[in-house]
C-alpha positions as CSV (number, residue, x, y, z in Angstrom):
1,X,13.3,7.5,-20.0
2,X,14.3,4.2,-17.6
3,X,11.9,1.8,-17.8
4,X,10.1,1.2,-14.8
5,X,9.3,-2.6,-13.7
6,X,6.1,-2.5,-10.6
7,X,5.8,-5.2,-8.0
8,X,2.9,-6.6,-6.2
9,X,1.8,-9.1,-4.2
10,X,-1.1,-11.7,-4.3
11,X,-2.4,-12.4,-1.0
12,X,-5.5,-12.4,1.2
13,X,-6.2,-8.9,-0.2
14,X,-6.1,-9.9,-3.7
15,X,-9.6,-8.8,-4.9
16,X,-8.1,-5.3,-4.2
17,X,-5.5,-5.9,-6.4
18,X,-7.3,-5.2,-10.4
19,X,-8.4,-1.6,-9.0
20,X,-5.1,-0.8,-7.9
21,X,-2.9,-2.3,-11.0
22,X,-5.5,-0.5,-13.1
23,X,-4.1,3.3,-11.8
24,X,-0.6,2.3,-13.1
25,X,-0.7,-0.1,-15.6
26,X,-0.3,2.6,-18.3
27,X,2.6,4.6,-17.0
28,X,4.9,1.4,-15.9
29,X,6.7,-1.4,-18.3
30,X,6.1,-4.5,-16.3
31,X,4.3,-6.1,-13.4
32,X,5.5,-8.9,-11.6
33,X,2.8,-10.1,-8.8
34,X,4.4,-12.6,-6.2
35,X,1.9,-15.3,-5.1
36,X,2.8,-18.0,-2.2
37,X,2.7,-21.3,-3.4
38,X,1.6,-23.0,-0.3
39,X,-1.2,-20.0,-0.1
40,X,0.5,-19.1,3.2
41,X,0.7,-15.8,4.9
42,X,4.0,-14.2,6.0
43,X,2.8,-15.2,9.2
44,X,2.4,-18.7,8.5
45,X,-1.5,-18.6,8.3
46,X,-3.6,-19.8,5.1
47,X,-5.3,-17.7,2.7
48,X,-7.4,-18.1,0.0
49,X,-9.2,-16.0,-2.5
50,X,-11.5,-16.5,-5.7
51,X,-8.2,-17.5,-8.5
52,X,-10.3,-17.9,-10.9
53,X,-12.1,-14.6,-10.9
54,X,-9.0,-12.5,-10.3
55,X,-6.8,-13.9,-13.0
56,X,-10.3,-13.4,-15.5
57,X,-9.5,-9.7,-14.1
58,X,-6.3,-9.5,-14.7
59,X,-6.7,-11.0,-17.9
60,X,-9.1,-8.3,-18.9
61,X,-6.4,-5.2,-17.6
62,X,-3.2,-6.6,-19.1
63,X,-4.1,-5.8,-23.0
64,X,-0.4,-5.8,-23.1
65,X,1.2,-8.5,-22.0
66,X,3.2,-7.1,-19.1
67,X,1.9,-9.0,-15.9
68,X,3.8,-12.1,-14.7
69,X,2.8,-14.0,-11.1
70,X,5.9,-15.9,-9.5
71,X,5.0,-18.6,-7.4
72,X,7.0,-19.5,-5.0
73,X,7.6,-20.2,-1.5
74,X,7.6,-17.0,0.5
75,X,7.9,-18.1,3.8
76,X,11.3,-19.0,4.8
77,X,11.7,-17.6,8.6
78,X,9.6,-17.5,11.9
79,X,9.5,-13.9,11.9
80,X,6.6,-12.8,9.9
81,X,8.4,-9.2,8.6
82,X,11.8,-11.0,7.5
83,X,9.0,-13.2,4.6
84,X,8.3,-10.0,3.8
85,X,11.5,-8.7,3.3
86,X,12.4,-11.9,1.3
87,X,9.3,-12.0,-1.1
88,X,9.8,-8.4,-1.8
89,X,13.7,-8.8,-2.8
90,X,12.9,-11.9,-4.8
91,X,10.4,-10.2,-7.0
92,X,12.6,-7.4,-7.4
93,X,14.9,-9.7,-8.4
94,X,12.6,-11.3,-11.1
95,X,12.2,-7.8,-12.7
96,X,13.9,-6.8,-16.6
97,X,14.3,-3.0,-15.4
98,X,16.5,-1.1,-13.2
99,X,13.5,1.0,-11.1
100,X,11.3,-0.4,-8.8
101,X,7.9,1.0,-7.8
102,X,6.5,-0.9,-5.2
103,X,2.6,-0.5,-5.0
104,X,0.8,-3.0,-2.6
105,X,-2.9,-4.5,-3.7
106,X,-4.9,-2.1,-1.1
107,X,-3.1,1.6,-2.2
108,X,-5.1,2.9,-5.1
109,X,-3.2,6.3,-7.0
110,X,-4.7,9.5,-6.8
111,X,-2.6,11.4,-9.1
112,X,-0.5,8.6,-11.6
113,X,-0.8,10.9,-14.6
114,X,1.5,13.9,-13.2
115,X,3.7,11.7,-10.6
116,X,4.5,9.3,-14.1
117,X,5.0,12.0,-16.6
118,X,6.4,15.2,-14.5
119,X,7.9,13.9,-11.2
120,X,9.2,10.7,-12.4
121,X,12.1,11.8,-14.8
122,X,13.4,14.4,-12.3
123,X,14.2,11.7,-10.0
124,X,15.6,9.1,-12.9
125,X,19.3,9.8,-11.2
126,X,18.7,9.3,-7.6
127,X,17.4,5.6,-7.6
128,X,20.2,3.9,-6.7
129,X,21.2,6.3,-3.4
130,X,17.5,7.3,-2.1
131,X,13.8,5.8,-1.5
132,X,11.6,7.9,-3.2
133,X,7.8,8.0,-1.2
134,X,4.4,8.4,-1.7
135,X,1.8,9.7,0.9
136,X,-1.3,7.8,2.4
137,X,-4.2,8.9,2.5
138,X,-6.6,6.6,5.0
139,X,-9.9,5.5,4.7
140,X,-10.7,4.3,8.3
141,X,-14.1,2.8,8.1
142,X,-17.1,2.2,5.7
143,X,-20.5,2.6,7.0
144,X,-23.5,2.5,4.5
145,X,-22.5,5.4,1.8
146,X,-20.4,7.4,3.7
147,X,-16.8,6.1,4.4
148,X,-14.8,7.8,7.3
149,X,-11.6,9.4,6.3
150,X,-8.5,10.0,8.4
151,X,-8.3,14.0,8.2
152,X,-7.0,17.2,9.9
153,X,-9.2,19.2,12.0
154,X,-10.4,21.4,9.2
155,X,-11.8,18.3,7.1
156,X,-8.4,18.0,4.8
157,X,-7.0,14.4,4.3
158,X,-4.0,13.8,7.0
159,X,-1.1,13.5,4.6
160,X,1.3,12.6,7.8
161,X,2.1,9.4,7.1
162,X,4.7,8.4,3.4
163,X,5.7,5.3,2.5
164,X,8.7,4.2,-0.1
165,X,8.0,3.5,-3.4
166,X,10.7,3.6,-5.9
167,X,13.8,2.2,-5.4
168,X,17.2,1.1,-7.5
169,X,17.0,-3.0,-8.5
170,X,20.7,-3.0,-6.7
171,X,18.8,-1.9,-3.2
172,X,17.6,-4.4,-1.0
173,X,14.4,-4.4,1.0
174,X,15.2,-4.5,4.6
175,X,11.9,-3.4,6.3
176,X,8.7,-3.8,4.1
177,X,8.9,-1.1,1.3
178,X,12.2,0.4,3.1
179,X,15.6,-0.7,2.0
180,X,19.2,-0.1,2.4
181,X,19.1,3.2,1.3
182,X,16.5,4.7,3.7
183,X,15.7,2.3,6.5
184,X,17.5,4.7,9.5
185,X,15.1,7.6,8.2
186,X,17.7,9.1,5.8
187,X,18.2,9.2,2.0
188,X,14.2,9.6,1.2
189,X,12.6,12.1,-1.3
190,X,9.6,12.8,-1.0
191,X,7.4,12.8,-4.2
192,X,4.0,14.5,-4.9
193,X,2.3,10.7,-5.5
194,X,-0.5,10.3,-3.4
195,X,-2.5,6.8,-2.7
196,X,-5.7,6.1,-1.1
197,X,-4.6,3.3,1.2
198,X,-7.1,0.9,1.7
199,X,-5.2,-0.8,5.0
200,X,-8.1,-0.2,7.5
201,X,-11.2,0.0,5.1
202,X,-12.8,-3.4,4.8
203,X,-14.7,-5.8,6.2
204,X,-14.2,-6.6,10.0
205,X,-13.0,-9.9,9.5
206,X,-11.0,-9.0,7.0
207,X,-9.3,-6.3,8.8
208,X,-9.0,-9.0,11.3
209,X,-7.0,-11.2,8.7
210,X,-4.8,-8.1,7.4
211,X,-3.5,-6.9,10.9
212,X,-2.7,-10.4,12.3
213,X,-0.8,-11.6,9.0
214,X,0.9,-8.4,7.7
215,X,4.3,-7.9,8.2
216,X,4.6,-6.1,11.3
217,X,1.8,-8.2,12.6
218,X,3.5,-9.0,15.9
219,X,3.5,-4.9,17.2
220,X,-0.6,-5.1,16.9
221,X,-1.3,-8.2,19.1
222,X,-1.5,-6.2,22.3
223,X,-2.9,-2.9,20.4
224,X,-6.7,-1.9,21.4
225,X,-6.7,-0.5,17.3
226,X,-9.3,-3.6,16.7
227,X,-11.9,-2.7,19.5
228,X,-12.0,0.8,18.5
229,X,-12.4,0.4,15.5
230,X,-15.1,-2.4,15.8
231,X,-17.2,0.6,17.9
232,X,-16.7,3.7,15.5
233,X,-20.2,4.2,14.2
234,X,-21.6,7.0,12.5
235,X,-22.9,8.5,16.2
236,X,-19.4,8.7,17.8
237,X,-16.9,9.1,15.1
238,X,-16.4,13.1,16.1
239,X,-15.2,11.9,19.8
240,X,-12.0,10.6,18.2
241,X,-9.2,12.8,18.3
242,X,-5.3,12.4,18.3
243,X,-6.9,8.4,18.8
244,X,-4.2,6.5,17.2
245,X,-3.1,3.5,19.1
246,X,0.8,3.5,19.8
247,X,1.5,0.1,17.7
248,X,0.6,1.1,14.7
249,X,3.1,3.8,14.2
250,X,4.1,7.8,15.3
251,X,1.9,9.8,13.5
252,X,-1.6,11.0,15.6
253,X,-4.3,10.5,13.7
254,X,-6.3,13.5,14.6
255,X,-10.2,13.1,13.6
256,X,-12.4,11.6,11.1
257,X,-14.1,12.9,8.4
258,X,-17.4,11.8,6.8
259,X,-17.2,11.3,3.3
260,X,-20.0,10.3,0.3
261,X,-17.7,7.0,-0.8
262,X,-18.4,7.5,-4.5
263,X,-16.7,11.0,-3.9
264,X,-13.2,9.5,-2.2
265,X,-10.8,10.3,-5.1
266,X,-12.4,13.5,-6.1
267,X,-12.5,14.7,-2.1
268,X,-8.3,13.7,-1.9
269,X,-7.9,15.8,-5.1
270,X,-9.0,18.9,-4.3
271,X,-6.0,19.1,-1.7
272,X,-3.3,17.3,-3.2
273,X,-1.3,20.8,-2.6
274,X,-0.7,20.0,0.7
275,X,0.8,16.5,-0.1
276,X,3.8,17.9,-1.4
């Protein structure tokens, strides 16, 4: 089998990041985590985060020895999704292996095991000419015990929304986690990988930080997402239907679902049929 080199990035997010390297760690041969020298976002903000408690973590997880962190200067344009573009390409660039998974600190795996051992070497041959994706599943909001999940109308997870994930070392990144390969829409496979995608689910002022400093930060600035979510409470959560706000992407999101956070992986689980 290929080996397979993960990247990763260290950013404002980065206490998510042990949790998320610790539902691949097993199944890849490398991990090489890109962290901005200046501590600046891709929109040319500062961040900070506790250092010394994350690399204790990652210290703990990599009983291996295959995690490196590049540091190094990640923000060389104006336009906050070309640094992006360039940090991504540069760590692929730092990586010993030919295939690229690309998992970002907020997406926790669902189902590594089977994606790793049975989807994986069907796909070995079609790195190099395709994106192969994953599918989100949301968590939307955290209130008390019970975290709000984007679903369906019946309950189910909404699986609408994929994102790539592996990719051929020869591709280049040209939008986030798209490349070359698959950035008009065309040349992507879908795979049976599913990640709870932690993008929306955290603390106000963190969500704050996330959507003004990510990559396509500058299609949010005039987007209401912010208010409503700030006003979703456990009392009005059933009014929102089809309620996704047109900067954020397509997809409708079409209602929320209460459930017990303990229970978020095993609730995803017992549909990941309908991923794939």
């Amino acid at each position: 089998m290929i080996k397979k080199s993960a990247i990763s990035l260290i950013s404002y997010d980065a206490h998510y990041l042990p949790k998320s390297i610790e539902r691949y760690y097993n199944y890849v041969d490398e991990i090489v985590l890109g962290l901005d020298k200046n501590r600046t976002t891709w929109r040319k903000n500062p961040f900070s985060f506790d250092e010394d408690a994350l690399w204790s973590q990652l210290s703990q997880i990599d009983g291996d020895g295959k995690i490196s962190i590049v540091e190094e200067d990640f923000v060389q344009s104006d336009v906050a999704i070309e640094n992006d573009n360039y940090e991504r390409n540069y760590l692929k660039d730092q990586c010993s292996h030919d295939w690229i998974f690309s998992f970002d600190a907020d997406e926790m795996l669902v189902n590594p095991k089977d994606f790793f051992y049975d989807f994986c070497p069907l796909v070995e041959d079609y790195r190099d000419a395709h994106d192969i994706c994953m599918t989100w599943v949301t968590p939307y909001k955290e209130l008390g015990d019970t975290t709000l999940v984007i679903s369906e109308e019946d309950g189910s997870p909404f699986f609408g929304e994929n994102q790539g994930v592996i990719t051929g070392k020869n591709n280049t990144f040209t939008y986030a986690r798209w490349t070359n390969q698959s950035a008009a829409g065309t040349n992507r496979i879908l795979s049976p990988l599913v990640a709870l995608h932690f993008s929306l689910c955290r603390e106000s002022d963190d969500l704050h930080k996330k959507i003004h400093n990510i990559g396509h930060s500058d299609i949010v600035e005039e987007d209401p997402f912010y208010k409503i979510w700030s006003q979703v409470d456990m009392d009005n959560y059933n009014q929102l239907k089809n309620f996704k706000t047109s900067g954020l992407g397509e997809a409708q999101w079409p209602s929320l679902e209460p459930i017990e956070t303990q229970f978020l992986f095993e609730y995803v689980e017992q549909y990941l049929n309908r991923a794939y």
